[in-house]
C-alpha positions in Angstrom: 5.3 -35.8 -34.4 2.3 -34.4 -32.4 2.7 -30.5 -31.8 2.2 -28.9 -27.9 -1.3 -27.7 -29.4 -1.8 -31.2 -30.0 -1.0 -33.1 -26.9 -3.2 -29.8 -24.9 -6.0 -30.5 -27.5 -6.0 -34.2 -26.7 -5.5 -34.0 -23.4 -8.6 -31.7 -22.4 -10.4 -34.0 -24.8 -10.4 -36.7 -22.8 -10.7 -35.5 -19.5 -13.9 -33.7 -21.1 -15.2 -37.6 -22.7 -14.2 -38.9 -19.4 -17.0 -36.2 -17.5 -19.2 -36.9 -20.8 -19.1 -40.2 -21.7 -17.9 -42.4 -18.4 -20.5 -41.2 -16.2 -22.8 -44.1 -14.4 -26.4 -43.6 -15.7 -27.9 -43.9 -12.5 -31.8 -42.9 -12.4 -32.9 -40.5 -9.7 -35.8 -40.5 -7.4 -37.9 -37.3 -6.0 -37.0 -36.4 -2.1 -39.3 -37.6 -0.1 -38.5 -35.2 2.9 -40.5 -31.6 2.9 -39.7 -28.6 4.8 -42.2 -27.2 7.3 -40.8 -23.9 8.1 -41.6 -20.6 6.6 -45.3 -21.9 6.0 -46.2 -18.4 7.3 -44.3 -16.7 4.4 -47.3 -18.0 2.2 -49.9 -15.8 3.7 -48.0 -12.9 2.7 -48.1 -13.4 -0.9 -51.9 -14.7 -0.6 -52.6 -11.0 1.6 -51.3 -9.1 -1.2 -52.2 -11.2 -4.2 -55.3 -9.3 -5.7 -53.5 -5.8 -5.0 -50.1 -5.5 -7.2 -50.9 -2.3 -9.2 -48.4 -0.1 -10.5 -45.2 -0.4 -8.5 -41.8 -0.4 -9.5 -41.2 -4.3 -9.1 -43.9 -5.3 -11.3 -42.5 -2.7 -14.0 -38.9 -4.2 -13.7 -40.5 -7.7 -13.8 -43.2 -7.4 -16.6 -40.9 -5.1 -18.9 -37.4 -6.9 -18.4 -36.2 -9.0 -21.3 -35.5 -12.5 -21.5 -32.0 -13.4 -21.4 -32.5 -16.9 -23.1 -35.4 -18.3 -24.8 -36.1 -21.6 -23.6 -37.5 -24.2 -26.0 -40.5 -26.3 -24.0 -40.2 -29.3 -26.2 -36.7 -29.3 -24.1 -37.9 -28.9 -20.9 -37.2 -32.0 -18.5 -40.4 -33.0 -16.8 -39.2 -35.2 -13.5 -36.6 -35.7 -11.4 -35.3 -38.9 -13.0 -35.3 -37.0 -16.6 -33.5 -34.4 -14.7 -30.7 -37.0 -13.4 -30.4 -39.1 -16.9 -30.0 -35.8 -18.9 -27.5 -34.3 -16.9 -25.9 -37.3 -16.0 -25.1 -37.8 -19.8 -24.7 -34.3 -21.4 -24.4 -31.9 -17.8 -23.2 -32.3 -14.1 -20.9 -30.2 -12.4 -17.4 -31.8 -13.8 -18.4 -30.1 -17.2 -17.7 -26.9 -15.4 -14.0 -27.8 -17.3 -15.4 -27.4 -20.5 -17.0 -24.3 -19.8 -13.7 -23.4 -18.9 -11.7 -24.5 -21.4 -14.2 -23.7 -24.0 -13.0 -19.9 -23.7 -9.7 -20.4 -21.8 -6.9 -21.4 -24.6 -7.7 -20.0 -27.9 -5.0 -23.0 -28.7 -7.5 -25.7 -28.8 -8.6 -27.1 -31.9 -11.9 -25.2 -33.7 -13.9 -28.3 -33.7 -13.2 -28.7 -29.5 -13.7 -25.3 -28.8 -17.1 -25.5 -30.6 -18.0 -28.4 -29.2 -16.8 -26.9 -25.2 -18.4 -24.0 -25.9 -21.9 -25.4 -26.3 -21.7 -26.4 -22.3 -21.6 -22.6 -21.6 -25.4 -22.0 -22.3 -26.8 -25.5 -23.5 -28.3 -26.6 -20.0 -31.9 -27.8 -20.5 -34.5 -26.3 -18.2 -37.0 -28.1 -15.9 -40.6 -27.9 -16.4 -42.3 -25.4 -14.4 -44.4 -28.1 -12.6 -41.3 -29.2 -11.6 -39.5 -26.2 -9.9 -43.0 -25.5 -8.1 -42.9 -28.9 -6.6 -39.0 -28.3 -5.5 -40.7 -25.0 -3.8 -43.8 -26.4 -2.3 -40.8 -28.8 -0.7 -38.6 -26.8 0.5 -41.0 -23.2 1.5 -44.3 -24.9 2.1 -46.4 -23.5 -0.5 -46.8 -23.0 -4.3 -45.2 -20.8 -6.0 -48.4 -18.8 -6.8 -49.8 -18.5 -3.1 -45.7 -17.7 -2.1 -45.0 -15.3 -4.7 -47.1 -12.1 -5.4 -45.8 -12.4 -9.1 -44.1 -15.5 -10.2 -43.1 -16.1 -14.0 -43.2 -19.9 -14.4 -40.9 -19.6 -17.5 -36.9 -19.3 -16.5 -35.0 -16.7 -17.6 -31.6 -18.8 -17.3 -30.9 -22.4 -17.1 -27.5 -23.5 -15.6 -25.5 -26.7 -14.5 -27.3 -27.5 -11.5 -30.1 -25.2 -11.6 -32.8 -22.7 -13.3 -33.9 -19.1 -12.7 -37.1 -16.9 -12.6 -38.3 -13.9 -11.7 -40.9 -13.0 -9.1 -42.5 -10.2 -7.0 -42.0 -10.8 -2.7 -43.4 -8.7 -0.3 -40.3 -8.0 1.4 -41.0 -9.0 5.5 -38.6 -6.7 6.1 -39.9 -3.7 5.2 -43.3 -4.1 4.0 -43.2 -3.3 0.5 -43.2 -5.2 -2.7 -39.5 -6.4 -4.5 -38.4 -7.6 -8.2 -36.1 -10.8 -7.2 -35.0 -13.4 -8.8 -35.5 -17.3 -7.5 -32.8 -19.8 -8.3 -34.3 -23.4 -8.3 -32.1 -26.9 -8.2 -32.6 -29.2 -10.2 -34.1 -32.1 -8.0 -31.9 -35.1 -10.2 -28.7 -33.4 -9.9 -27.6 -34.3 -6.8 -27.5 -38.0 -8.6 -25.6 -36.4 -11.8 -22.8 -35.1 -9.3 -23.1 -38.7 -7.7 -21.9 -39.5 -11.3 -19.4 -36.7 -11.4 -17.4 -37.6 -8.0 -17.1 -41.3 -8.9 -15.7 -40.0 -12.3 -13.3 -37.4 -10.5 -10.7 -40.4 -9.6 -11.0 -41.1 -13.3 -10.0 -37.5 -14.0 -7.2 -37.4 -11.8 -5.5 -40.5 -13.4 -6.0 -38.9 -17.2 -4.4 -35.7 -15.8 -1.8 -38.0 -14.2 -1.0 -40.0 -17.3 -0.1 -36.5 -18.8 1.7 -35.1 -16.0 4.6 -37.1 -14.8 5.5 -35.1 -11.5 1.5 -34.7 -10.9 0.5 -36.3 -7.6 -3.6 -36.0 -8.3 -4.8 -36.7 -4.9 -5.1 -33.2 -3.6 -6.5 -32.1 -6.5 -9.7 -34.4 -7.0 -10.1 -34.2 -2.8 -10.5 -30.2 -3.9 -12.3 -30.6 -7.0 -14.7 -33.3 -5.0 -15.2 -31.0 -1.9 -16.1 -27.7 -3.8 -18.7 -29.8 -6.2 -20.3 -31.1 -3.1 -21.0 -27.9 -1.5 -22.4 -26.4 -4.4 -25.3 -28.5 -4.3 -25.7 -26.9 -0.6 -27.9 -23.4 -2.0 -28.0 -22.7 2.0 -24.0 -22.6 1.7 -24.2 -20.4 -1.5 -26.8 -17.6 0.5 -24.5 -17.6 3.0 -21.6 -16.9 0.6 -23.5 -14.5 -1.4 -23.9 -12.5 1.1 -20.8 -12.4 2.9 -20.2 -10.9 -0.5 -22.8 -8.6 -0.2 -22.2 -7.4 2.7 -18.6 -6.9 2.2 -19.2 -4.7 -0.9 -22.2 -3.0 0.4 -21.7 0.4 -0.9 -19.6 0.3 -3.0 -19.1 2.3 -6.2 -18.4 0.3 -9.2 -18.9 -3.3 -7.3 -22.2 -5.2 -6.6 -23.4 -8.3 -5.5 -27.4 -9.0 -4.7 -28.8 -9.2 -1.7 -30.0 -12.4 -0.5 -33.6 -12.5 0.9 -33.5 -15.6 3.4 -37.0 -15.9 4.0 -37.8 -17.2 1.0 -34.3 -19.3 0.5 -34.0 -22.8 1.3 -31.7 -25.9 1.0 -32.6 -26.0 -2.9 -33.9 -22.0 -3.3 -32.2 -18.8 -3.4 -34.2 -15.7 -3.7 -32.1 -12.5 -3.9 -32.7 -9.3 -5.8 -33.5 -8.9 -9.5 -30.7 -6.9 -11.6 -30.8 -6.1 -14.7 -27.9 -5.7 -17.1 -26.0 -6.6 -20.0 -24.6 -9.5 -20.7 -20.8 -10.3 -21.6 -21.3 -10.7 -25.1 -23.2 -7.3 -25.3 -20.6 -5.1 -22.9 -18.1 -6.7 -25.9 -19.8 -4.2 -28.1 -18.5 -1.1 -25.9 -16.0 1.3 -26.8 -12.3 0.0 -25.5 -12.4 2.4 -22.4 -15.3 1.2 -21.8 -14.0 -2.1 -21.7 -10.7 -1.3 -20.3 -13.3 -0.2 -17.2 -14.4 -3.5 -17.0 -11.4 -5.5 -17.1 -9.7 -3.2 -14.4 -12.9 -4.1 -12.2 -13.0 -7.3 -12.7 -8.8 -8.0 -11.3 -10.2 -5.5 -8.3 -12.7 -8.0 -7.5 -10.7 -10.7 -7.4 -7.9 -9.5 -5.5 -9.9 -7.1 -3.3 -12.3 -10.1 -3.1 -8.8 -12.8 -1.6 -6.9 -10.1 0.4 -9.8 -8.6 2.2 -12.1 -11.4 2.3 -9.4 -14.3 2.4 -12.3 -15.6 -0.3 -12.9 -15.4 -4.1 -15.5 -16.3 -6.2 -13.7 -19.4 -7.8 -16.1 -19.6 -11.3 -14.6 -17.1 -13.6 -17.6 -17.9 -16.4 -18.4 -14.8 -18.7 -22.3 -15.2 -17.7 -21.8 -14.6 -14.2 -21.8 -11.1 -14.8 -24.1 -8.2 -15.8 -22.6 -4.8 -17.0 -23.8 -1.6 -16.6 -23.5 1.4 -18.6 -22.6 3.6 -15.8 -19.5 1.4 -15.0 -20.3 -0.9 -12.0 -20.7 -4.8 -12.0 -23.1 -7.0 -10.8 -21.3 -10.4 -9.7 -23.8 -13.7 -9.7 -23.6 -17.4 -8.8 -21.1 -18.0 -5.6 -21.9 -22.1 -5.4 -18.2 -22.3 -5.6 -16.4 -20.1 -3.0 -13.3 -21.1 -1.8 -12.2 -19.8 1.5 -8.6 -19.6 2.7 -6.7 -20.2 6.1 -4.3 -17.4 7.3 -1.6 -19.7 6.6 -2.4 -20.6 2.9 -2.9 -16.7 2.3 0.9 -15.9 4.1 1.9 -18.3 1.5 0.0 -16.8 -1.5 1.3 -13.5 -0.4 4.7 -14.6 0.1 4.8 -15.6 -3.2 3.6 -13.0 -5.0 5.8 -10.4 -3.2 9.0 -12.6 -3.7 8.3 -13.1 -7.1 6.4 -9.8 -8.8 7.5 -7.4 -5.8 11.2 -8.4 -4.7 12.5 -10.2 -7.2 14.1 -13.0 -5.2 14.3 -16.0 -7.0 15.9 -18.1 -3.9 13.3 -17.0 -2.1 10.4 -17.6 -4.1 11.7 -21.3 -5.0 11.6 -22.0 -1.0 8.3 -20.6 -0.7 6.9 -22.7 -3.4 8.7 -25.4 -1.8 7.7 -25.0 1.4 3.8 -24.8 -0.4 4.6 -28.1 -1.7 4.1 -26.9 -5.4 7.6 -27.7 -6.4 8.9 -31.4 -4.5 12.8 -30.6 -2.6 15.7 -32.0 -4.8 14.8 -30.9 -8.0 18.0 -30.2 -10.4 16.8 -26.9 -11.9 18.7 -23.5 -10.9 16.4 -21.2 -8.9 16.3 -19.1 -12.1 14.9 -21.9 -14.1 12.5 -22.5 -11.5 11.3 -19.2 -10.8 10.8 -18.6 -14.9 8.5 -21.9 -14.4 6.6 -21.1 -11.9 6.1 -16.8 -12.3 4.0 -16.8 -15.4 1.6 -15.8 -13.3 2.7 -12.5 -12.1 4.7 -11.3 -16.0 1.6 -8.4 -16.4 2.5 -7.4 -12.7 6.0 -7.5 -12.4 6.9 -4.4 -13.6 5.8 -0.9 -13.5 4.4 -0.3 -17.1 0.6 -0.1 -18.9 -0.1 -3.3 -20.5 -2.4 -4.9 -22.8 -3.9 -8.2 -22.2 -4.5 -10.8 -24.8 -6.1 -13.9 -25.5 -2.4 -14.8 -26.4 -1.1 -14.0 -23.1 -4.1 -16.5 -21.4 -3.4 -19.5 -24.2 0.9 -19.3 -23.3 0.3 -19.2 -19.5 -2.3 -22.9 -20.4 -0.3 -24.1 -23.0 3.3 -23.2 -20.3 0.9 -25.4 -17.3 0.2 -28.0 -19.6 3.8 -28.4 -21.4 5.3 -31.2 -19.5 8.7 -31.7 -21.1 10.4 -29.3 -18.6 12.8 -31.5 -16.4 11.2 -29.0 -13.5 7.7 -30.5 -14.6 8.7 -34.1 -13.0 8.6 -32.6 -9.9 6.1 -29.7 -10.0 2.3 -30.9 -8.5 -0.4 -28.5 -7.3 -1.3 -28.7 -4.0 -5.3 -28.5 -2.6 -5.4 -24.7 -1.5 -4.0 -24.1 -5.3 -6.6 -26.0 -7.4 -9.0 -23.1 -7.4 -6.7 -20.3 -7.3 -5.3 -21.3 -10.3 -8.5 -21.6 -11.8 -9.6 -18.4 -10.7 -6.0 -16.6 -12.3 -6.3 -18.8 -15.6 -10.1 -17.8 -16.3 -9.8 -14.2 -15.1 -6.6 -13.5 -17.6 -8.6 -15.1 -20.5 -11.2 -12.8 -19.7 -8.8 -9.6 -19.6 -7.3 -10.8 -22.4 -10.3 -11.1 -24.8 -11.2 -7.3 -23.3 -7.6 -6.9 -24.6 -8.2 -4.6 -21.8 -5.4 -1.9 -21.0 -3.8 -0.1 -17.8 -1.1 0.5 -15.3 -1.6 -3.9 -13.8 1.3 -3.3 -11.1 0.6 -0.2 -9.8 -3.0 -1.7 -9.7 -1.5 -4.6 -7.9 0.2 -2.4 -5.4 -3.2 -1.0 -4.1 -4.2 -4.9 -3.4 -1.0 -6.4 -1.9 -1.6 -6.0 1.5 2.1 -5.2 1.7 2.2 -2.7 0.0 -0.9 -0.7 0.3 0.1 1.5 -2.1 -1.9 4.9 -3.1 -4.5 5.2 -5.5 -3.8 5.2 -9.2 -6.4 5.2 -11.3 -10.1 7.0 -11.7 -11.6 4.1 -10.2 -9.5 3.9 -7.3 -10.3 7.2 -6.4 -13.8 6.5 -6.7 -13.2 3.4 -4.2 -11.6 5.7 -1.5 -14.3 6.7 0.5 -15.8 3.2 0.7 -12.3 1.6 1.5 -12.1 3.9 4.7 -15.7 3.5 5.8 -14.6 -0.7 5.8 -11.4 0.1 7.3 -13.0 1.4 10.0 -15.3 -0.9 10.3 -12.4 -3.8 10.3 -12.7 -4.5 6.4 -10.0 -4.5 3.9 -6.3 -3.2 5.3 
């Protein structure tokens, strides 16, 4: 008889080969369009080429190491390479391997392996080729834009590459480390490939999930993969980010520099930090620090901001020694209506805060997560559905673990519950529940520690409860200066 692990190993196995293997090989073509605007930003690099002695950009960008060595027998020389390679072995629907490569420790080894490989395994571009997707977009080379420019990336993702530079900042005049983000210019055909394979997705997961209506969900999935090839989207994102945390003492996001950003460019400041696998190395405190920032950042991020950063990956992060966190990457930010958040909130208080079982069935009915006439006793149902809020619930310290993450999966992917024939997830919930699945795997390999409910009651907006912990303190002065200014309540 096939076991739960099993049917959830097979299961993500094909909706991976679907992304992997069903894909269209479509060739893709160089844009023929080029920007004109910002052609003045090139004099500035040209004024200040032959004078770049001594200042504390260069040192950050000469003496910083490489994060990832990049092999140039790999590198993908044109835009139709770019669009056949990814199209095959890349493209944004593989963003659910990267998730379920370190989401369910539950998954077969081999699977896991093989999931785990799309976490890091993105080939770069030539650097030929991300000058030409400059001289597009900004009007000039990299080399007459750039008073430094490192042609070799430091980072190669999904849809696109990174490397470091020096700017002379228009703003004030002097010289800045950043770091330039470049797309791919084939991807836009291997997401092409991705969306026409979304449908196909949705009918796997359907085939699996009797109650599942997957409409909603590939309309999400389709709508958030299309804006991330929008980098003008992402700046703007980033720093709403930004600017929300500005100031802040453990939380940081880099500041976006849209002179020099574009359609298919991001340039925002260089941090450096460590990396997730490194900050695993630190003492548990340490890492009980990090886990307790990361759930503030999430829920500080959707209560205040009504907006979370909905890509949970361990390498959109850099740690530092001191305690704070530098958040990367916001191509997929979800924002939320008033009326999804009532509902979010509504749930969370009937089911973690007031524990009204009645009350929390009709709110996830009402939401449309749970269909009306289904058989189950409210208890039943609220036992289905409140996995999600068992670390919260109660006022104790708790420890995450991986365990924790694979049970709460393994519980959304077990369809033998009579209450699973009429369950479905609704659009405003497809990232959510990407964003709570992928952040409790994350806590859970910290096995990170701490007080989660009284935590919680800081963040619920209502209960505004007092601080609790070190950090919290820390975040008082901040909280009030945004409070005033018509942040966070």
């Amino acid at each position: 008889m096939t076991t739960r692990r099993h049917r959830i190993g097979w299961l993500l196995l094909a909706a991976a080969a679907a992304a992997l293997f069903a894909r269209t090989r479509t060739k893709g073509h160089l844009p023929t369009g080029r920007s004109q605007r910002n052609t003045h930003v090139a004099k500035l690099g040209v004024a200040v080429g032959a004078n770049y002695a001594g200042t504390a950009a260069r040192k950050v960008f000469a003496n910083a190491e490489r994060r990832i060595e990049l092999n140039q027998e790999r590198e993908l020389r044109t835009a139709e390479a770019v669009a056949e390679r990814l199209g095959n072995m890349k493209g944004a629907l593989m963003k659910l391997g990267q998730m379920a490569s370190y989401l369910d420790e539950a998954l077969p080894g081999p699977l896991r392996e093989a999931l785990a490989q799309l976490q890091s395994n993105a080939p770069p571009m030539s650097a030929e080729l991300a000058a030409q997707v400059i001289e597009r977009d900004l009007g000039a080379r990299p080399e007459q834009l750039f008073v430094q420019w490192d042609p070799q990336p430091i980072a190669a993702a999904s849809i696109g590459q990174v490397h470091r530079a020096v700017v002379l900042d228009p703003a004030t005049g002097q010289e800045r480390a950043v770091a330039v983000k470049v797309q791919y210019p084939g991807v836009a055909e291997a997401v092409e490939a991705d969306l026409r394979n979304a449908n196909l997705l949705g009918m796997v997961l359907q085939q699996g999930f009797g109650g599942l209506n997957p409409d909603d969900m590939v309309a999400e999935i389709k709508e958030r993969l299309v804006e991330e090839l929008d980098y003008r989207l992402e700046a703007r994102n980033q720093q709403l980010f930004a600017d929300f945390y500005r100031g802040h003492p453990f939380i940081h996001v880099p500041e976006v520099l849209p002179t020099f950003s574009s359609a298919h460019v991001i340039t925002s400041e260089l941090v450096d930090g460590c990396t997730w696998q490194q900050m695993l190395q630190w003492s548990q405190p340490e890492k009980d620090r990090v886990g307790e920032v990361l759930f503030r950042f999430v829920f500080r991020s959707l209560y205040g901001l009504h907006a979370f950063n909905g890509d949970p990956h361990p390498g959109n992060y850099l740690f530092h020694r001191d305690g704070r966190i530098t958040f990367l990457d916001f191509g997929l930010v979800k924002h939320f209506s008033d009326e999804e958040m009532a509902t979010f909130i509504a749930m969370v208080r009937t089911a973690a805060f007031e524990h009204d079982v009645s009350g929390f069935r009709a709110v996830v009915e009402r939401a449309g997560m749970l269909r009306p006439g289904c058989p189950s006793p409210d208890a039943e149902v609220g036992t289905y559905f409140s996995q999600f809020y068992e670390a919260v619930s109660d006022d104790h310290e708790v420890t995450w673990s991986s365990d924790y993450a694979s049970r709460i999966v393994r519980h959304t992917f077990d369809r033998t519950s009579p209450i699973a024939q009429y369950a479905t997830v609704p659009k405003a919930f497809v990232f959510i529940q990407r964003i709570n699945l992928g952040l409790y795997a994350l806590l859970g390999e910290l096995q990170a520690t701490g007080n989660y409910r009284r935590i919680a009651e800081e963040l619920w907006p209502f209960v505004a409860g007092p601080p609790s912990t070190g950090l919290a303190v820390s975040e008082q002065p901040w909280l009030a200066h945004a409070r005033r200014d018509g942040g966070p309540q």
